[in-house]
C-alpha positions in Angstrom: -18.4 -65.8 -50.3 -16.7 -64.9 -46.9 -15.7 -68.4 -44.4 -16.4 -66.0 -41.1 -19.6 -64.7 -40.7 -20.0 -61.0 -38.9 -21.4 -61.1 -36.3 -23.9 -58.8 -34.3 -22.4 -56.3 -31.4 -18.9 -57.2 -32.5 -16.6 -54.6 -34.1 -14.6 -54.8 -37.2 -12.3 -53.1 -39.3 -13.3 -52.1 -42.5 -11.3 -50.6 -45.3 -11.9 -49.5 -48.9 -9.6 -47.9 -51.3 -9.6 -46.4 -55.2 -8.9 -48.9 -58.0 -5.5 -48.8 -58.9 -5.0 -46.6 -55.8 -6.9 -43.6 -57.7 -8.4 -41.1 -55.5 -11.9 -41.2 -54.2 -12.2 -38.1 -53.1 -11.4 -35.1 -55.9 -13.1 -32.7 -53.1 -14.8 -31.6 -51.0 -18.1 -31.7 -52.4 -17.1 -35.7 -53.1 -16.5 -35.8 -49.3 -19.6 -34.3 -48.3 -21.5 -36.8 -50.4 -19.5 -39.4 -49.1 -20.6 -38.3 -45.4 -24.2 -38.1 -46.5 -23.8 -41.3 -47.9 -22.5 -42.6 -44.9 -25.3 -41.4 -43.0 -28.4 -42.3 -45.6 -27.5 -45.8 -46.6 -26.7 -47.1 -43.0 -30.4 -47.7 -42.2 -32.8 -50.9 -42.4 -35.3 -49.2 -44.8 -34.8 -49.3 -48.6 -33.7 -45.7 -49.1 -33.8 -45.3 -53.1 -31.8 -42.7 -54.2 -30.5 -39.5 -52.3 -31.0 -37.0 -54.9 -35.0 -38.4 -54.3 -34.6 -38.3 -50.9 -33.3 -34.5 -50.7 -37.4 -33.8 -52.2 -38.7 -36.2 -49.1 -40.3 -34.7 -46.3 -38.0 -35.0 -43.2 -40.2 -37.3 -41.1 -40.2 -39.4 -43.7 -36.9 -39.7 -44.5 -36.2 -40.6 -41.1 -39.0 -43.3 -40.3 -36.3 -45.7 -39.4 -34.2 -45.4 -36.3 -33.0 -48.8 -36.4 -29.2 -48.8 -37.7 -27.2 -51.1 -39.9 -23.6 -50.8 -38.0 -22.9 -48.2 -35.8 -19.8 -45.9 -36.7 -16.7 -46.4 -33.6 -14.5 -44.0 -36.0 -13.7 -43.6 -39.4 -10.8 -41.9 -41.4 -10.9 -40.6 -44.8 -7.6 -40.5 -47.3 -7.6 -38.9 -50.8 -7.8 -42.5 -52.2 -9.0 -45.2 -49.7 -10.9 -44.9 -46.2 -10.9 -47.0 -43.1 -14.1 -47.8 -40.6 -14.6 -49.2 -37.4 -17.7 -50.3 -37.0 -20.1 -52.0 -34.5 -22.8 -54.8 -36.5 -25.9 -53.6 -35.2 -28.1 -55.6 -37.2 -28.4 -58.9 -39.0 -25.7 -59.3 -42.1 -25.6 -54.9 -41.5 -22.1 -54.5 -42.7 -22.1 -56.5 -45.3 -25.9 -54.6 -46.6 -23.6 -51.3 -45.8 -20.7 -51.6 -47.2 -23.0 -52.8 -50.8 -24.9 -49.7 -50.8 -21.9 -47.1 -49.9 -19.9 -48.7 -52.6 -22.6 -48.7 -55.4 -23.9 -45.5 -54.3 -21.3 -43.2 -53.9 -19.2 -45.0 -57.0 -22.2 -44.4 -59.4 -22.2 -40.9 -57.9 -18.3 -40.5 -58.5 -18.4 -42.2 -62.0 -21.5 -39.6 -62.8 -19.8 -36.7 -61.7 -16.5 -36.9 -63.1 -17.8 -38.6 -66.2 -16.0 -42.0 -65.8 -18.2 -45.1 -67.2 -18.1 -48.5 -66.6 -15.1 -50.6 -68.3 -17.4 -53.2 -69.7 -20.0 -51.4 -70.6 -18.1 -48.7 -72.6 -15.8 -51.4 -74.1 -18.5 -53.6 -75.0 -20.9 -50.9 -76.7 -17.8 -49.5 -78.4 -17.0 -53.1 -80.2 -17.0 -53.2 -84.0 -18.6 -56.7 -85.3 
């Protein structure tokens, strides 16, 4: 559990990189995805899923205007990325930075056909 607590209206430095310094980004369709990620997932309302969301009527998708953080700047490497970002709403960075990871990893695990250490070790176990 993190000691110091974010807090709302201040900005922080936020960084994430590939597991064993692997890339993240293959190309360019992963960094479109990651974008659209970016943009989707940084709202109050539970979004679902963004391949649902591409069938949603645009009004809808948008009902929320209220923001999680709001993006300062952001830089994207082949295998990590780096964000500043203002905490625009209660715990929103921490809410963030949980959907962008799950999202766009189960995306990038999907698409390039990776699976889960555990999972695919422990259903591959002879008794």
């Amino acid at each position: 559990m993190r000691k110091t607590q974010l807090v709302e209206g201040e900005y922080y430095h936020i960084f994430n990189r590939g597991v064993d310094k692997r890339e993240i980004f293959s190309d360019q369709l992963d960094v479109q995805r990651f974008f659209q990620s970016m943009d989707e997932f940084n709202t109050l309302d539970p979004i679902g899923s963004i391949y649902e969301n591409f069938f949603r009527d645009r009004k809808e998708k948008n009902k929320s205007k209220k923001k999680l953080v709001g993006f300062v700047c952001f830089c994207l490497n082949p295998n990590h990325y780096h964000f500043i970002l203002k905490q625009t709403a209660e715990r929103g960075i921490e809410k963030f930075m949980h959907r962008l990871g799950v999202g766009y990893t189960k995306y990038f695990n999907k698409r390039h056909e990776r699976s889960a250490f555990f999972s695919k070790g422990l259903s591959n176990q002879s008794t």
